[in-house]
C-alpha positions in Angstrom: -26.1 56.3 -20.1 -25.6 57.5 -16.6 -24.8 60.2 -15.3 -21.5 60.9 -13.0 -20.0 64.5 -12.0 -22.2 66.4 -14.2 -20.3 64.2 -17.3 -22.1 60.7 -19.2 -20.7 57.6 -18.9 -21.5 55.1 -21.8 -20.5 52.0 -21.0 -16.8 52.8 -20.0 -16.3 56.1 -22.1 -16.8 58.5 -19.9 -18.6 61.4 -22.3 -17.3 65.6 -21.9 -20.5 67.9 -22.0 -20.3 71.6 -22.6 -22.7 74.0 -23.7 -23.0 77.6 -24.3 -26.1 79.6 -24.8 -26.2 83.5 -25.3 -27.7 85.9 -27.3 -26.8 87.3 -30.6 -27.4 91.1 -31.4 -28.2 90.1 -35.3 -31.1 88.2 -36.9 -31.3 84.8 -37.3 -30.8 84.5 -40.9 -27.7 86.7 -40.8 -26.5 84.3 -37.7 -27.8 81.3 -39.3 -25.7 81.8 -42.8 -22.2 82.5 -41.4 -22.1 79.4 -39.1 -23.5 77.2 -41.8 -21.2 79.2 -44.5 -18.4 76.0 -43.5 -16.3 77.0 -46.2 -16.0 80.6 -44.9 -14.9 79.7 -41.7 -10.8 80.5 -41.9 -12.1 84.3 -42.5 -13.3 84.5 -39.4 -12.2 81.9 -37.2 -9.1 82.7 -35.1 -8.3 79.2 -34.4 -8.8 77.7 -38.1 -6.2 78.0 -40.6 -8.8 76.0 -43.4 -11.6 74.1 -43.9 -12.3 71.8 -46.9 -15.6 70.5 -48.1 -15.7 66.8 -48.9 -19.3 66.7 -49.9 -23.0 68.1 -49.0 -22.8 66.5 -45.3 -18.5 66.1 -44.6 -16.5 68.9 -44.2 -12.8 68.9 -42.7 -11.3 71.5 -40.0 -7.7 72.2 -40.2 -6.3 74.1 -36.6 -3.5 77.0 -37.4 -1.2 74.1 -36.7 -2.9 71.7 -39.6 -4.7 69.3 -37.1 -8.0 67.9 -38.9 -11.1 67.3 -37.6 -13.5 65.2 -39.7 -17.0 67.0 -39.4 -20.4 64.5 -40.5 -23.8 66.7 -40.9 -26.7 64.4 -39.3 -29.5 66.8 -38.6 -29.8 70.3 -40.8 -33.5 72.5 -39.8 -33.0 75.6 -41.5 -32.9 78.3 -38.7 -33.5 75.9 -35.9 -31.1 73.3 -35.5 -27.8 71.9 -37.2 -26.1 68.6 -35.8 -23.1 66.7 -36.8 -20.7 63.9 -35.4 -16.9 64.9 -35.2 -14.1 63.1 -35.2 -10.2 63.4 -35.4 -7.5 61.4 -33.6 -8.0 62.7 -30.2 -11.9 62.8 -29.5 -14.9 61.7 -31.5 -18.4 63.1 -30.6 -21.9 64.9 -31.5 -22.4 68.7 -31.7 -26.4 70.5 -31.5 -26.7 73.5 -32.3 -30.1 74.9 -31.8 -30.7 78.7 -33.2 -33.8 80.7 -31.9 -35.4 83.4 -33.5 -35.5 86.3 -31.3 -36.9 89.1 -33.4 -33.5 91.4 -34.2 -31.2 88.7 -32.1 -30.9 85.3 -32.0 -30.0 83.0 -29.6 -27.6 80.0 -29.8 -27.5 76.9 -27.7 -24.7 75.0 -28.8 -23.9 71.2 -27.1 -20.7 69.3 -27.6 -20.3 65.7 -26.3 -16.9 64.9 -26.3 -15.0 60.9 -26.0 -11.6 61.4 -25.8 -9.7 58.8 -27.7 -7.2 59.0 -25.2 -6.3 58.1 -21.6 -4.6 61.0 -20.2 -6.4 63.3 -22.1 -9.9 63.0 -19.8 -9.4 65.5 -17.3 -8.7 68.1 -20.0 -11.9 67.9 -22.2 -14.2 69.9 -20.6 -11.2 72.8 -20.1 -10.8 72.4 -23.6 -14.3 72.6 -24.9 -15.3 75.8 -22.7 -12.6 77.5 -24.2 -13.1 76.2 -28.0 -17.1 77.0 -27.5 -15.9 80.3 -26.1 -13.1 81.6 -29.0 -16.2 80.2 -31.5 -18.5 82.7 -29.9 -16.7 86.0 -29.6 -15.3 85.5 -33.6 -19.1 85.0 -34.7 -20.1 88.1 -32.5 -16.9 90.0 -34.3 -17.8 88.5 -37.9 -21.4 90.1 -37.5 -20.1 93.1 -36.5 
């Protein structure tokens, strides 16, 4: 992979990055159990309408508009780190998540890499996952409220 504009390029598929990292005001295991509680999700998610469980490592995200997004778990270390490939029409990728326990907060480091599946839909990725990462961020703060 190389590197071009602060995004990966593998072979011609140029690859989105975005991360976001921050400090949560609650314990790990309290932090750790609602992002890993998958079929929770729509109580707390503003931009989920559902989510369905296929089995122990594929779950399915439905937007408020019904959109799906196919989820594959590939790495699960309770309270340090969940992974999983996505996929949907649009984009297919990998998500980290890496949890750290910070006595009464925890932080999160969470890294998309994004394809998009189409053309004209490049320039928007990033844009798109910055504000997806954000929304994602400020409903788990308000969830462990």
């Amino acid at each position: 992979m190389d590197t071009i504009n602060g995004n990966l390029k593998r072979g011609n598929e140029k690859v989105a990055i975005s991360n976001i990292n921050t400090i949560i005001s609650n314990d790990i295991q309290e932090v750790w159990n609602i992002v890993l509680a998958v079929d929770k999700y729509n109580s707390w998610r503003s931009d989920l309408s559902k989510t369905e469980i296929i089995n122990d490592k594929q779950f399915i995200e439905y937007t408020k508009n019904g959109y799906a997004t196919t989820f594959t778990v590939t790495v699960v270390e309770p309270y340090k780190r969940w992974e999983f490939d996505m996929d949907n029409s649009n984009m297919k990728g990998h998500w980290i998540g890496i949890f750290t326990d910070k006595g009464n907060e925890t932080q999160i480091d969470f890294t998309e890499n994004v394809i998009p599946k189409k053309w004209f839909m490049k320039p928007f990725v990033k844009t798109y996952l910055k504000k997806q990462q954000k929304q994602f961020v400020l409903d788990l703060k308000k969830a462990l409220e």
